[in-house]
C-alpha positions as a printed NumPy array, in Angstrom:
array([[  9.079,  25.391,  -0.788],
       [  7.492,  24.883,  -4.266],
       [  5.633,  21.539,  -4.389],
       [  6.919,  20.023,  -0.821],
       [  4.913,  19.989,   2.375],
       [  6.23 ,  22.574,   4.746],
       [  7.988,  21.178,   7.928],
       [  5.372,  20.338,  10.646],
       [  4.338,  23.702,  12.726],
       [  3.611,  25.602,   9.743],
       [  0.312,  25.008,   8.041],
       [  0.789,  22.493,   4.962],
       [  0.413,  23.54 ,   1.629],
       [ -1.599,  22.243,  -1.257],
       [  0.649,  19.841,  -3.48 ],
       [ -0.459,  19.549,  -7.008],
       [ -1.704,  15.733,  -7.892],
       [ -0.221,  13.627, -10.009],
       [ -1.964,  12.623, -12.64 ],
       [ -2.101,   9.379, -15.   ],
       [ -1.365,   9.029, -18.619],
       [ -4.718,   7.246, -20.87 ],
       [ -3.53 ,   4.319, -21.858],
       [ -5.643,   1.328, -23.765],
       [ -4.864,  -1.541, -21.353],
       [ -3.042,  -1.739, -18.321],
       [  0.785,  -2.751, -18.563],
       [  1.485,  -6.452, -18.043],
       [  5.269,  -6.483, -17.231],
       [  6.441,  -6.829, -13.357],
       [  6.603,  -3.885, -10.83 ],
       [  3.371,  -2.605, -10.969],
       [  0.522,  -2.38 ,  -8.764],
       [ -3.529,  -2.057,  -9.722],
       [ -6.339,   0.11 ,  -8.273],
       [ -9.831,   0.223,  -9.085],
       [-10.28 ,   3.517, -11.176],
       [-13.391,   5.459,  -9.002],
       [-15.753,   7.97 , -10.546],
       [-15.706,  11.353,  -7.892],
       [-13.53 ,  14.124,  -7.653],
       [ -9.66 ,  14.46 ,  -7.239],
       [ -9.569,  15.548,  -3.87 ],
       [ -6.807,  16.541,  -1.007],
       [ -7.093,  16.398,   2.832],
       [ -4.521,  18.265,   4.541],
       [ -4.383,  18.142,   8.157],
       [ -2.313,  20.64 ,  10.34 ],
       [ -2.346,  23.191,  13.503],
       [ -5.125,  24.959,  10.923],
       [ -7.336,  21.974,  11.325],
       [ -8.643,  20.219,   7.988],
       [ -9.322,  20.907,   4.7  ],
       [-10.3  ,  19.463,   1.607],
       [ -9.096,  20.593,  -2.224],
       [ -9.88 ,  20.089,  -5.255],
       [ -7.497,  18.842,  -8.069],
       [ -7.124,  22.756,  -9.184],
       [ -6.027,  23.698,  -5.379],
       [ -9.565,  25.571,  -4.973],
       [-10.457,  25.399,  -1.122],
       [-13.942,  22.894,  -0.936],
       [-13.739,  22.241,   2.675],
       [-17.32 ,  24.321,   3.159],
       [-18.823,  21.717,   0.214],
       [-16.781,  18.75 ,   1.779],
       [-17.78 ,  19.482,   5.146],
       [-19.131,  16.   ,   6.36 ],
       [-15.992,  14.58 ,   5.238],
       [-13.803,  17.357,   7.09 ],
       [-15.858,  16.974,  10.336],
       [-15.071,  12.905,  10.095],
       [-11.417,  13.512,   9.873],
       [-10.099,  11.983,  13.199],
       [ -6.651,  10.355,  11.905],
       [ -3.93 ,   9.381,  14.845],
       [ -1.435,  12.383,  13.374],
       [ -0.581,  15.597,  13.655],
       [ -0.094,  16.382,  10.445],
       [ -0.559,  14.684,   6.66 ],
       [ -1.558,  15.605,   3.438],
       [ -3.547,  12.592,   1.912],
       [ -4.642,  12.098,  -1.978],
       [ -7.663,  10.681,  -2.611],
       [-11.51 ,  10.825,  -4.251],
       [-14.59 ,  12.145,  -2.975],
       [-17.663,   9.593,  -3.632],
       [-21.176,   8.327,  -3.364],
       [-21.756,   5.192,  -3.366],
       [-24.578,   4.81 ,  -6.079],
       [-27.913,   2.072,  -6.482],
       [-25.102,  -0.743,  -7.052],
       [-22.737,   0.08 ,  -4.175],
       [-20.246,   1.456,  -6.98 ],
       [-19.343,   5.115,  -7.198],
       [-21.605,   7.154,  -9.371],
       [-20.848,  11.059, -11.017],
       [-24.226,  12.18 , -11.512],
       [-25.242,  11.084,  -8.16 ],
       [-22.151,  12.315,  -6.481],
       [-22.774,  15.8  ,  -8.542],
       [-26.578,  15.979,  -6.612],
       [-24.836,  14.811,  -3.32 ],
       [-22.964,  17.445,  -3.014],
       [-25.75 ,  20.21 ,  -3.167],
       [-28.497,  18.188,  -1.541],
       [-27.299,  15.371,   0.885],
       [-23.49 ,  16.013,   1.198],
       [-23.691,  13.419,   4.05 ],
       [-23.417,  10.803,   1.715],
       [-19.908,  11.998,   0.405],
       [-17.189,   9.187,   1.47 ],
       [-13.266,  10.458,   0.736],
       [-11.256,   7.294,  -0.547],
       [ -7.516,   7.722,  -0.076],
       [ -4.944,   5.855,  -2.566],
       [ -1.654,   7.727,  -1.191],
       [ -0.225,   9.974,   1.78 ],
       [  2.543,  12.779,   0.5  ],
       [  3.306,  14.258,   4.292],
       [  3.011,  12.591,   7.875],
       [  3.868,  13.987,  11.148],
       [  6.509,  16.747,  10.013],
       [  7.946,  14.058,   7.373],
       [  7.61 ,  14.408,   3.411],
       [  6.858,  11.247,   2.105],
       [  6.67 ,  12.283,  -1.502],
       [ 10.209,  11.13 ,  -2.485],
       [  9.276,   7.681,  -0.838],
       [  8.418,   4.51 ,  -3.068],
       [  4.665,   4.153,  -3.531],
       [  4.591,   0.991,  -1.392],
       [  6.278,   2.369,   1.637],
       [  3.672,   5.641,   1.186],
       [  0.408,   3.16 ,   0.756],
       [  1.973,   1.111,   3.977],
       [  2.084,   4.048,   5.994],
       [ -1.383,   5.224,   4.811],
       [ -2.796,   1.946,   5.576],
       [ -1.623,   2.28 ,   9.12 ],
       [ -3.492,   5.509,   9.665],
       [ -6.975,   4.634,   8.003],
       [ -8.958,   1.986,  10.331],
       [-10.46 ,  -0.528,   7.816],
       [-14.094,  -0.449,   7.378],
       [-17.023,   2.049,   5.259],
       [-16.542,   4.789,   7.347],
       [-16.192,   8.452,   5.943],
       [-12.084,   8.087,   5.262],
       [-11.826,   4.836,   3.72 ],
       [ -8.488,   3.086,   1.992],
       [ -7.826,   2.441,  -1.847],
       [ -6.492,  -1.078,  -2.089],
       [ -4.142,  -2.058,  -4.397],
       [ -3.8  ,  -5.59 ,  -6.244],
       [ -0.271,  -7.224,  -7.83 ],
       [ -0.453, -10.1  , -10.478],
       [ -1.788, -10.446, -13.386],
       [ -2.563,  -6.725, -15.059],
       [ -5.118,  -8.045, -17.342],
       [ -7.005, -10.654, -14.905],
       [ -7.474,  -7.523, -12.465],
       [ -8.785,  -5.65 , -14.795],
       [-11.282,  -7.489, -16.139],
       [-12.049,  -8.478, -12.807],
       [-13.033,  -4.825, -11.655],
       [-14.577,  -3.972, -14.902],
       [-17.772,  -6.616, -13.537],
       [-17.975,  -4.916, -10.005],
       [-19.752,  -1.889, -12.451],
       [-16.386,   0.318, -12.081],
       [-15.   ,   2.228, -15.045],
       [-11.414,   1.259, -15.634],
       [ -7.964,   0.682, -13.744],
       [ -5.176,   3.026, -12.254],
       [ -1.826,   1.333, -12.555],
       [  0.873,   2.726, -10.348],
       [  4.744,   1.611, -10.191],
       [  5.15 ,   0.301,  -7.01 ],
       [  8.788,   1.721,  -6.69 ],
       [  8.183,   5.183,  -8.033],
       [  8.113,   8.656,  -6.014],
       [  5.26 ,  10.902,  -6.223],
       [  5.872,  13.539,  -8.927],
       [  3.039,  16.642,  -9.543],
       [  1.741,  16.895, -13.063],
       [  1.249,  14.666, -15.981],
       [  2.726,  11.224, -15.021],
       [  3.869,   8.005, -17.25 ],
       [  3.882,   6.071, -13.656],
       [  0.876,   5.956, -13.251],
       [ -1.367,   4.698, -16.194],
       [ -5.058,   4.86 , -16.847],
       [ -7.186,   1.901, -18.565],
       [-11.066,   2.563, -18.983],
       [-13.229,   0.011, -20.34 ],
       [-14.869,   2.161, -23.283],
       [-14.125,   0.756, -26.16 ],
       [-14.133,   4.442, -27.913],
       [-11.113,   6.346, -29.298],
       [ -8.634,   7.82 , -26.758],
       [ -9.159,  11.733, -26.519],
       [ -7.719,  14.187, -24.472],
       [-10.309,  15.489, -22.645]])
């Protein structure tokens, strides 16, 4: 069924991310929401009669390298597909690449999966949902706390404020998401990315 979730009692299939556009600032008119922008890996966690496993952003299968993460999985569903990064939390409590990188070979217990949205629950596809109603319904199924599967908040107000607020926690930059748009695979212009390097934007 292309880039849908299959109905629940067939196993799910992967459902390419959506990705943000690079922007230099985050936008400041009305009807968008802010998360804090988190340095691991793209990831997906799809959960069905198979059991659980973990993907990269490409679709490649990383369950076996994600496997504390896929042996923490113990949601109250069925069945979901959630999108999210895999982190380690580095010296400052903020997520660190290079560390994550080493993590993964050499102490993959340390790997934490942060999820920002849910595309399928329970035999339902959420993707056609606004973002809201998908990050209430993930928020309902994630327990808070620092546990393996943690939850991406999300902050409304003033774009700007936010991010400059974020930038002194040690993270990198700002994912802005309208909070009445569907979830669409591919390059996205509703969802926008703001990093704090003051360097040209490039395209890789």
């Amino acid at each position: 069924m292309g880039k849908r979730a299959k109905v629940d009692g067939d196993r799910l299939e992967f459902i390419p991310p959506q990705m943000p556009t690079l922007v230099e600032q985050p936008p400041e008119d009305e009807g968008w929401v802010h998360e804090a922008k988190l340095d691991g890996y793209r990831t997906q966690i799809i959960i069905d009669n198979g059991g659980v496993r973990l993907y990269s952003k490409n679709g490649r299968d990383w369950t076996t390298k994600y496997w504390p993460i896929a042996l923490a999985v113990e949601l109250p569903c069925r069945a979901a597909i959630l999108d999210g990064e895999v982190i380690v939390s580095g010296d400052r409590g903020t997520p660190d690449t290079p560390e994550l990188e080493a993590a993964i070979w050499n102490e993959p217990s340390r790997l934490v999966f942060v999820a920002f949205d849910i595309l399928h629950l329970d035999g339902r596809n959420l993707v056609p949902l606004p973002l809201l109603q998908r990050k209430q319904a993930l928020r309902q199924l994630i327990e808070p706390g620092l546990g393996k599967i943690q939850y991406s908040e999300h902050f409304e107000g003033d774009a700007l404020a936010i991010f400059r607020a974020i930038e002194k926690t040690g993270l990198n930059g700002v994912i802005s998401k309208r909070a009445d748009s569907r979830y669409r695979s591919g390059p996205s212009k509703t969802w926008l990315k703001a990093r704090y390097s003051r360097k040209p934007i490039s395209n890789c």
